[in-house]
N, CA, C and O of each residue as an XYZ file, in Angstrom:
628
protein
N      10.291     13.852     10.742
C       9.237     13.631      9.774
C       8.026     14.481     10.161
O       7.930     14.559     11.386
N       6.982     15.205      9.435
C       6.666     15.878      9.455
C       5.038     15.052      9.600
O       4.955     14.048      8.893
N       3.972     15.340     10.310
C       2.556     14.472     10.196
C       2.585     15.211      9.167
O       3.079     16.208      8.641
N       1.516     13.931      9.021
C       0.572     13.792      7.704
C       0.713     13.762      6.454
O      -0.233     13.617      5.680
N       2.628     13.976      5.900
C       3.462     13.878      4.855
C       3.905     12.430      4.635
O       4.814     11.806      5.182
N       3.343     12.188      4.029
C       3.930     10.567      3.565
C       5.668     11.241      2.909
O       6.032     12.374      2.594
N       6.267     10.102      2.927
C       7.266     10.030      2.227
C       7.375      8.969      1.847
O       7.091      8.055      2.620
N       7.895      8.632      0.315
C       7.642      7.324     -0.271
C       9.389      6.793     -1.202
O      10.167      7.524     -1.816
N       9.458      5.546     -0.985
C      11.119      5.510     -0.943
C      11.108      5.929     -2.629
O      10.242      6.337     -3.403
N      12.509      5.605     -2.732
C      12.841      5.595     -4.204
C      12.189      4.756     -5.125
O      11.936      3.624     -4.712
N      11.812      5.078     -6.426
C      11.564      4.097     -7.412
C      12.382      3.384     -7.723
O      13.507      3.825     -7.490
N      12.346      2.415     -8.175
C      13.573      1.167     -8.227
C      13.223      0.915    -10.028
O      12.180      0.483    -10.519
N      14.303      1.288    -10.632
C      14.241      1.080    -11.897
C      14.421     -0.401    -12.564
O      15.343     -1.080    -12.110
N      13.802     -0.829    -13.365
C      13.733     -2.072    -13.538
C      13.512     -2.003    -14.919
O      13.393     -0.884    -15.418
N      13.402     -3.425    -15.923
C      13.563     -3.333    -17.497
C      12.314     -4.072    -17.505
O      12.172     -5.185    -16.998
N      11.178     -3.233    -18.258
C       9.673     -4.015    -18.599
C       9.773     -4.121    -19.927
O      10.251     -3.177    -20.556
N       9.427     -5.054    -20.456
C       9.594     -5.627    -21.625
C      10.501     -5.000    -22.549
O      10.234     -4.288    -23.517
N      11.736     -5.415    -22.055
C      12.603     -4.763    -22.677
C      12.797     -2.859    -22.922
O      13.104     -2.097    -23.839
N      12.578     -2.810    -22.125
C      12.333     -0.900    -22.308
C      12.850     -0.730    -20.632
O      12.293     -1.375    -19.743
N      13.865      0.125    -20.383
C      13.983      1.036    -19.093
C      12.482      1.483    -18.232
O      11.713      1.996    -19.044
N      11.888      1.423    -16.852
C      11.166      1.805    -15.953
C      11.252      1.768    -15.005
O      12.014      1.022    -14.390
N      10.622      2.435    -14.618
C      10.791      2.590    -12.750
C       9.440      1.884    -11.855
O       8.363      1.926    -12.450
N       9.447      1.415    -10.841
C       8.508      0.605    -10.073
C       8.586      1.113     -8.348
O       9.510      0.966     -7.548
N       7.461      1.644     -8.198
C       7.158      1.653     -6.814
C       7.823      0.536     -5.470
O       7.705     -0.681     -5.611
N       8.410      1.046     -4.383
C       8.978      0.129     -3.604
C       8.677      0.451     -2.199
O       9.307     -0.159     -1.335
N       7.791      1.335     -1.851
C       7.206      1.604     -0.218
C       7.305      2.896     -0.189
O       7.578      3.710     -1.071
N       6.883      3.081      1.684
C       7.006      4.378      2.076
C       6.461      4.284      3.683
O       6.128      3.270      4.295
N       6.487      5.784      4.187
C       6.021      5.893      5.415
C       5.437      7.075      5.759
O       5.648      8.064      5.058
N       4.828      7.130      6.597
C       3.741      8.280      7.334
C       3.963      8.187      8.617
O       4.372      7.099      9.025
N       3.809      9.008      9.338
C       3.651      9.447     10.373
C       1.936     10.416     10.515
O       1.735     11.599     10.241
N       1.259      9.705     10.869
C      -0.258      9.797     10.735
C      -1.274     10.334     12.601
O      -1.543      9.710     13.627
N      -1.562     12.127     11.994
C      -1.786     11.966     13.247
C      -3.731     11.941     12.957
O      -4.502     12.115     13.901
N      -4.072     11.771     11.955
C      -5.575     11.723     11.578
C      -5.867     11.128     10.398
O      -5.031     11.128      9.495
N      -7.369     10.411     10.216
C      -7.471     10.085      8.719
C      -7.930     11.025      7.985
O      -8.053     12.152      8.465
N      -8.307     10.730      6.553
C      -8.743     11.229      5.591
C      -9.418     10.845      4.829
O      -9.963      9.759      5.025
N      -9.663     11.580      3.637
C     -10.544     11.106      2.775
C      -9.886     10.933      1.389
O      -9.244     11.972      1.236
N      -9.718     10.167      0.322
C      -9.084      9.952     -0.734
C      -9.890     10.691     -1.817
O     -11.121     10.679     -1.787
N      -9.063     11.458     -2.960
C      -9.172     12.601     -3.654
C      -8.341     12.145     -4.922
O      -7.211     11.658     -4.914
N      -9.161     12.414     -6.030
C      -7.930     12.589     -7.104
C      -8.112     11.226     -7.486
O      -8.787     10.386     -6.891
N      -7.289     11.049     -8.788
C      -7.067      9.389     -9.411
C      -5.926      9.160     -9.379
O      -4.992      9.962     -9.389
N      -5.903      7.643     -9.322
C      -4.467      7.391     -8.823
C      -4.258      7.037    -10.307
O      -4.921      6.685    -11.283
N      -2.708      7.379     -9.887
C      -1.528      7.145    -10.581
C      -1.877      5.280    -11.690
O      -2.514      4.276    -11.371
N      -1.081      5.632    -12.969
C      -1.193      4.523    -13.314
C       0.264      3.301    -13.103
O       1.090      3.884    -13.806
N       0.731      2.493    -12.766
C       2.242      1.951    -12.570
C       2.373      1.322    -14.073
O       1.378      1.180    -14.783
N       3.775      0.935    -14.521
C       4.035      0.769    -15.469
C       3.587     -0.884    -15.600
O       3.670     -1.204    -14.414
N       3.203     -2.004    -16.254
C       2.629     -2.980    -16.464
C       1.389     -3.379    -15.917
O       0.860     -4.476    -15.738
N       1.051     -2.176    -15.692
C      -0.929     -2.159    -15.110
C      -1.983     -2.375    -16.068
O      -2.478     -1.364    -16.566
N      -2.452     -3.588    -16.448
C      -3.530     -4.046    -17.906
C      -4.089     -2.821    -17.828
O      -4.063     -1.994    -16.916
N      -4.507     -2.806    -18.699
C      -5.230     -1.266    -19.495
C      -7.173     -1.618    -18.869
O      -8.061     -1.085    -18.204
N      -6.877     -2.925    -19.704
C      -8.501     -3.478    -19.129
C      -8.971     -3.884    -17.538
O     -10.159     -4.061    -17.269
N      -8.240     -3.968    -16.850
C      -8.295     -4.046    -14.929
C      -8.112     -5.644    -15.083
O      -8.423     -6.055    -13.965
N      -7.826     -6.586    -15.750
C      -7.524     -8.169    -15.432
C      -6.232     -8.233    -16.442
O      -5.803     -7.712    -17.471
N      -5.811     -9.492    -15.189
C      -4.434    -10.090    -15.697
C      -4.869    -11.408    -15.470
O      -5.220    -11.815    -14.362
N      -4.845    -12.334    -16.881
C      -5.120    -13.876    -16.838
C      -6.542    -14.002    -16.275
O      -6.942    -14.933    -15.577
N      -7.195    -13.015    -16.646
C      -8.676    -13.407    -16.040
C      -8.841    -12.780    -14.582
O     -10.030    -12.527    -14.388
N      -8.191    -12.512    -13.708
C      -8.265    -11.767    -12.482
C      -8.269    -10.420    -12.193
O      -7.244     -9.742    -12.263
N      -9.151    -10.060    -11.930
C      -9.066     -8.442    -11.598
C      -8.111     -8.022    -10.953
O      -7.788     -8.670     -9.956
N      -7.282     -6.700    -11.338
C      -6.498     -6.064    -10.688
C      -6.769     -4.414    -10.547
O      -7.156     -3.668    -11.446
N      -6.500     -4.112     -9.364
C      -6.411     -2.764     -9.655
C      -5.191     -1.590     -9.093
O      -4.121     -2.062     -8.709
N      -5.368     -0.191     -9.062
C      -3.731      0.463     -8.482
C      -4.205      0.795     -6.900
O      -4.985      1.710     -6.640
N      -3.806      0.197     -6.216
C      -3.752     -0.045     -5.036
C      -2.705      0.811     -4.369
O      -1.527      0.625     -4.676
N      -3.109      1.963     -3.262
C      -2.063      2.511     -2.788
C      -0.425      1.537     -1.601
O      -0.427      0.489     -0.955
N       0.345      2.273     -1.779
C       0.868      1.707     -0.286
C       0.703      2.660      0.744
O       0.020      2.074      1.584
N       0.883      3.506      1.046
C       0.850      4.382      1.623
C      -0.644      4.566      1.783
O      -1.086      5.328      0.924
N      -1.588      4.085      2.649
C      -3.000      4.112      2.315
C      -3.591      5.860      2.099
O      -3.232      6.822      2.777
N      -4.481      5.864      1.062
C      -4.838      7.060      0.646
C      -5.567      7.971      2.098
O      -5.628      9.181      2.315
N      -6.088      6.688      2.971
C      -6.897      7.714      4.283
C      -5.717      8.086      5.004
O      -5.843      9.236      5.424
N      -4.607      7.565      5.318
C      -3.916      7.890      5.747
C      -2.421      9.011      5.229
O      -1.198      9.029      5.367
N      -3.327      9.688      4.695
C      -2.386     11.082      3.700
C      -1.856     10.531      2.241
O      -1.653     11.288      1.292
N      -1.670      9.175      2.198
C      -1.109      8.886      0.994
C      -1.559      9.439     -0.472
O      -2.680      9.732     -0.887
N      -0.335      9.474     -1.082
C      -0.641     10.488     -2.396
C      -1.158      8.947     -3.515
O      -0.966      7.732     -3.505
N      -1.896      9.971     -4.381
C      -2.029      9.042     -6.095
C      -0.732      9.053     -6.874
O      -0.982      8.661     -8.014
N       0.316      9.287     -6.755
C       1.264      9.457     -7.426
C       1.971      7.954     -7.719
O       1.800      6.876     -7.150
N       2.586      8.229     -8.519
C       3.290      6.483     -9.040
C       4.023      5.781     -7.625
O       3.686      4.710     -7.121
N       4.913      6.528     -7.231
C       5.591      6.463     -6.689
C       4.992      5.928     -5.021
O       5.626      5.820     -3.972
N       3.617      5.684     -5.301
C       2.700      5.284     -3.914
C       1.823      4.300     -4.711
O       0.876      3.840     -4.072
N       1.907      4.048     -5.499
C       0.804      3.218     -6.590
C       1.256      2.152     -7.450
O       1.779      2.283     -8.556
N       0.875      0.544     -6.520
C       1.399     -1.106     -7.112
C      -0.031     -1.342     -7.588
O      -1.107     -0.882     -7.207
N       0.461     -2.607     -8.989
C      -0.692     -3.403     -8.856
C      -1.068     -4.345     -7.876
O      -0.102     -4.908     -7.362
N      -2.015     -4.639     -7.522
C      -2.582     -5.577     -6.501
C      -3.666     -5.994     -7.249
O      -4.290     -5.225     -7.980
N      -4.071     -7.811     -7.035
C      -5.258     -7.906     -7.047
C      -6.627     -7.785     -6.273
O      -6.859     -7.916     -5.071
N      -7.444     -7.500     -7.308
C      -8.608     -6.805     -6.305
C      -9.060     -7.132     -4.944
O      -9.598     -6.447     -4.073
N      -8.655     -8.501     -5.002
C      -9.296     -9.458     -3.300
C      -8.353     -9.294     -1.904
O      -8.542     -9.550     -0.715
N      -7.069     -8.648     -2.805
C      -6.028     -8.272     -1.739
C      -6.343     -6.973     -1.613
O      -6.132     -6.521     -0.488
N      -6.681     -6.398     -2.225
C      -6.717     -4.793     -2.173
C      -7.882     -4.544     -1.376
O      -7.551     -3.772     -0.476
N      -9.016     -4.828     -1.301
C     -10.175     -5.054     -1.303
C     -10.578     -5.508     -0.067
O     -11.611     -5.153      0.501
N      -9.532     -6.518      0.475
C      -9.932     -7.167      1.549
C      -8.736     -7.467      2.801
O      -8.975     -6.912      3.874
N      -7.444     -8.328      2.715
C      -6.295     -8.561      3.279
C      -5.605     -6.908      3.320
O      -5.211     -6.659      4.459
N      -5.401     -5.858      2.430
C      -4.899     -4.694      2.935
C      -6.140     -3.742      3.575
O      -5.715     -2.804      4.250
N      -7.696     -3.845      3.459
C      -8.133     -2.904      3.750
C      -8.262     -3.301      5.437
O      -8.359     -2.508      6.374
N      -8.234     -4.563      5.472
C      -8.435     -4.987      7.038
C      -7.290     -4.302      7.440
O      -7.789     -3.459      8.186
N      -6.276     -4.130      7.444
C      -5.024     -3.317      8.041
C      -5.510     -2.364      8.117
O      -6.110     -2.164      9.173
N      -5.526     -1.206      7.009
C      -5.866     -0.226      6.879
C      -7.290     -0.016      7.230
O      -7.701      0.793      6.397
N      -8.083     -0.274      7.894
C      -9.437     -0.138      8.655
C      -8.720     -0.007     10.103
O      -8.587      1.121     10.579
N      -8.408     -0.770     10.577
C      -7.559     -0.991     12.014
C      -6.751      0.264     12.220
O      -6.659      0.928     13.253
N      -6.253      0.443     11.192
C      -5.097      1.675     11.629
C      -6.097      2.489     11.627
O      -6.114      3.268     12.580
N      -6.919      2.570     10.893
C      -7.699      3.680     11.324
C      -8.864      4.302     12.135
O      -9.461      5.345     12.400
N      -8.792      3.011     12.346
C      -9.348      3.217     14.013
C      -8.661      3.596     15.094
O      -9.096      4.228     16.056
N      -7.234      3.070     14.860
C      -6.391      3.935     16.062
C      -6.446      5.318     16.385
O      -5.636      5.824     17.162
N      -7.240      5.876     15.903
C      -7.374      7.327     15.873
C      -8.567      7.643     16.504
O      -8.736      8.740     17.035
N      -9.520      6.655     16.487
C     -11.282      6.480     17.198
C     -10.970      6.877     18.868
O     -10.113      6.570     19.698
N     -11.642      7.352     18.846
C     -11.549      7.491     20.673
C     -10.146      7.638     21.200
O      -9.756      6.861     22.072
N      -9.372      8.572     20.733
C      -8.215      8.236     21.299
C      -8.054      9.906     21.626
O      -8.585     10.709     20.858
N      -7.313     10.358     22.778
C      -7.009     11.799     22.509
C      -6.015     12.405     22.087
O      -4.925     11.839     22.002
N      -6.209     13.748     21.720
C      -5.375     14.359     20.906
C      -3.375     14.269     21.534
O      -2.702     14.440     22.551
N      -3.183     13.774     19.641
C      -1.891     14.189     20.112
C      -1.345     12.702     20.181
O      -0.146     12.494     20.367
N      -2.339     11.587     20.011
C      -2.085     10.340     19.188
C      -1.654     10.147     17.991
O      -2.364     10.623     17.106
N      -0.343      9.381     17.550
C       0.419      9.621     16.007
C       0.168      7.979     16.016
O      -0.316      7.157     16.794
N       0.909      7.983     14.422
C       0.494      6.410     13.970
C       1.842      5.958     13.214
O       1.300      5.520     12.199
N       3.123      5.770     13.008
C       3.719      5.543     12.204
C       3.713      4.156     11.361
O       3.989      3.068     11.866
N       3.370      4.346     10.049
C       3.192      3.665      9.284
C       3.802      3.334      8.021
O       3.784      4.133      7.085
N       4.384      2.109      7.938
C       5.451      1.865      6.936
C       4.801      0.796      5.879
O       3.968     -0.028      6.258
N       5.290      0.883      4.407
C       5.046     -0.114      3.892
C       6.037     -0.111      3.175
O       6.725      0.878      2.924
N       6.277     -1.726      2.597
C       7.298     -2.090      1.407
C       7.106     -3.228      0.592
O       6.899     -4.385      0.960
N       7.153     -2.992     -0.008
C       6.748     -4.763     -1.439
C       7.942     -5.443     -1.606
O       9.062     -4.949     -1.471
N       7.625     -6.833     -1.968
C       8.675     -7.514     -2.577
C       8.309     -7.870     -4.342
O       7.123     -8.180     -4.452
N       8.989     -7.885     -5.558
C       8.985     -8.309     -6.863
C       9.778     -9.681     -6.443
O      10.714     -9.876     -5.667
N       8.945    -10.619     -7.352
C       9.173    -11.916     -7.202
C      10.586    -12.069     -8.506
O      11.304    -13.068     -8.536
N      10.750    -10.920     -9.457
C      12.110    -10.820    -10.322
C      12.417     -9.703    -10.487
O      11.679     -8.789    -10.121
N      13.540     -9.502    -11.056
C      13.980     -8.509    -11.564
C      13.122     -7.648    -13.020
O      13.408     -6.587    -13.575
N      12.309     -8.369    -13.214
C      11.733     -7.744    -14.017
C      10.099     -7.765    -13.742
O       9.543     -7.826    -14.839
N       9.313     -7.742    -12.859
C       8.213     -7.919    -12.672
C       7.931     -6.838    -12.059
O       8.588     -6.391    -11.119
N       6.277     -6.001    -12.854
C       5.752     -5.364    -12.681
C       4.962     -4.751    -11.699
O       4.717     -3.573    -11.438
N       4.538     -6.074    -11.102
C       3.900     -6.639     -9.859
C       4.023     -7.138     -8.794
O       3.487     -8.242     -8.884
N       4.591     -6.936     -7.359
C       4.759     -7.169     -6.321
C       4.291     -7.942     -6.031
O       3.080     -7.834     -6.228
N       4.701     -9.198     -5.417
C       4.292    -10.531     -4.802
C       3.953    -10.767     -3.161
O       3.225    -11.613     -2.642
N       4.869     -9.553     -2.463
C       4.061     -9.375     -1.348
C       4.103     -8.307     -1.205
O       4.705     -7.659     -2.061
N       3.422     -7.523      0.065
C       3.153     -6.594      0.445
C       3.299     -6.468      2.231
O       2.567     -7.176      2.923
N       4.234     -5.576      2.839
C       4.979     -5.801      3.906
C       3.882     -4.586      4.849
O       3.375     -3.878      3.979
N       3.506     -4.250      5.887
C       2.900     -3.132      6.844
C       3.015     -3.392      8.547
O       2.723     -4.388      9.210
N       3.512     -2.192      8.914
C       3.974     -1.854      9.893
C       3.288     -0.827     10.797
O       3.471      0.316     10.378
N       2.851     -0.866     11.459
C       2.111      0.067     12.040
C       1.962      0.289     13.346
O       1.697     -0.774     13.908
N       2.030      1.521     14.355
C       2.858      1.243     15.776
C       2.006      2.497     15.783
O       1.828      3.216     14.799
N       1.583      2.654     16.786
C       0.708      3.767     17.756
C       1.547      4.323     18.764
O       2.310      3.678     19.483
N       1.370      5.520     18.778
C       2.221      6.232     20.236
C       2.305      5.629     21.521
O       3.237      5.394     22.290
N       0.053      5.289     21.560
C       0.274      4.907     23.237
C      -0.125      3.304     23.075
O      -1.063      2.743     23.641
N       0.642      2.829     22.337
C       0.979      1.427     22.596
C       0.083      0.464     22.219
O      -0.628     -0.227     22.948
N       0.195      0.471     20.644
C      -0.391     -0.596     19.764
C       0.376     -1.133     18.532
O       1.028     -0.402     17.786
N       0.252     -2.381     18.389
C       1.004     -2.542     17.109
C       0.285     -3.383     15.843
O      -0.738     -4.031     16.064
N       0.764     -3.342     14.772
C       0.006     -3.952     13.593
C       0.880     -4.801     12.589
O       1.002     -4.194     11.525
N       1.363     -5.716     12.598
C       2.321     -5.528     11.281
C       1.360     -6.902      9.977
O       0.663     -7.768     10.505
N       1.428     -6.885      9.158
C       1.163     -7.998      8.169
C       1.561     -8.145      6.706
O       1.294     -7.415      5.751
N       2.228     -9.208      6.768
C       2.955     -9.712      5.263
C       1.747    -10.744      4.701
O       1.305    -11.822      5.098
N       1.273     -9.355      2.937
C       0.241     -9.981      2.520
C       0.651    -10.689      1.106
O       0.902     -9.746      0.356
N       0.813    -11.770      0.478
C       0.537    -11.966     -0.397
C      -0.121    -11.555     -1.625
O      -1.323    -11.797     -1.729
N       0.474    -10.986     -2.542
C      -0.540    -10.569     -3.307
C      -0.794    -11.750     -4.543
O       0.033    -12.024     -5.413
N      -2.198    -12.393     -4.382
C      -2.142    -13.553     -5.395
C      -4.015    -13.149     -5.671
O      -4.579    -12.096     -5.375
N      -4.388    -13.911     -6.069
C      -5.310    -13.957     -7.309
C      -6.481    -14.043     -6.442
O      -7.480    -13.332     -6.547
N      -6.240    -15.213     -5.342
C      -8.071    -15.226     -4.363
C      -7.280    -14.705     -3.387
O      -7.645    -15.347     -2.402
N      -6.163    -13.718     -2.910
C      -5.902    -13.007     -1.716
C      -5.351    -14.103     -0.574
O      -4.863    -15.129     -1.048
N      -5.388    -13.966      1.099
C      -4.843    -14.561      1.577
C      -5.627    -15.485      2.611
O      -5.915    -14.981      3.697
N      -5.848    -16.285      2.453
C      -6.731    -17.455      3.097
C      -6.655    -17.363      5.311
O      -7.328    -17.856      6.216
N      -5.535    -16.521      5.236
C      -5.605    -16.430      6.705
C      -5.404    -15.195      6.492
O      -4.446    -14.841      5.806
N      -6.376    -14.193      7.109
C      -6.066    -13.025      7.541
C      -5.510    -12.066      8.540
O      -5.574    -12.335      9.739
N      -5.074    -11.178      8.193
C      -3.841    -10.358      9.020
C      -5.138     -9.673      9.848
O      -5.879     -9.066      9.074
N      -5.685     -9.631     11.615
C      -6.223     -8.962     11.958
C      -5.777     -8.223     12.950
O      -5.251     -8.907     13.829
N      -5.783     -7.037     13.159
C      -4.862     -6.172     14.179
C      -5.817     -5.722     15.313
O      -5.391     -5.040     16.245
């Protein structure tokens, strides 16, 4: 695997309201620095037009975190609600990216993510899986819930 190339698994085709689509299902990096996020992300297929579902904000939330090389492309881009996105994944993704703070060169980060759909036909991922392992010996992992007020115990690494 190559730094700083995310690779992001297959789309997993699924039937949204009756119509053929495809849905985001993870990916991984091998991360030897952060970044800065560029560009608009991708839209996923059952993403409200208006940013709420049932009254709750949602928005396109990377997996592959954008500081960490991740692309805007569909294929890196779930809905999440905002308090998960916002808060339960950025605490991960803050952490990982600190693994890179004071550390010397030649420190990598491999970093995995993967969702679960609560059906066969749902648009929206119910959890959200992260993995994260440092060269010289750190680890991260947290299974987040993705629900409406986010996750009442937080994943801190």
């Amino acid at each position: 695997m190559r730094a700083n190339v995310p690779q992001n698994f297959p789309m997993e085709p699924f039937t949204w309201m009756g119509a053929p689509a495809q849905r985001a299902t993870g990916g991984t990096v091998c991360a030897t620095h952060a970044t800065v996020e560029s560009g608009t992300r991708a839209t996923p297929v059952g993403h409200p037009l208006d940013g709420e579902l049932n009254g709750a904000k949602v928005e396109r939330g990377h997996l592959v975190a954008a500081r960490l090389h991740g692309t805007n492309l569909v294929d890196n881009i779930v809905t999440q609600y905002r308090t998960v996105n916002r808060s339960d994944v950025k605490i991960v993704e803050n952490a990982v990216a600190k693994m890179f703070d004071n550390n010397p060169a030649g420190v990598s980060v491999l970093y995995k993510v993967w969702v679960q759909y609560p059906s066969p036909t749902a648009a929206m991922p119910a959890w959200i899986f992260i993995d994260a392992v440092r060269s010289i010996g750190f680890t991260c992992s947290a299974e987040i819930q993705n629900t409406t007020t986010g996750n009442a115990t937080k994943t801190r690494c």
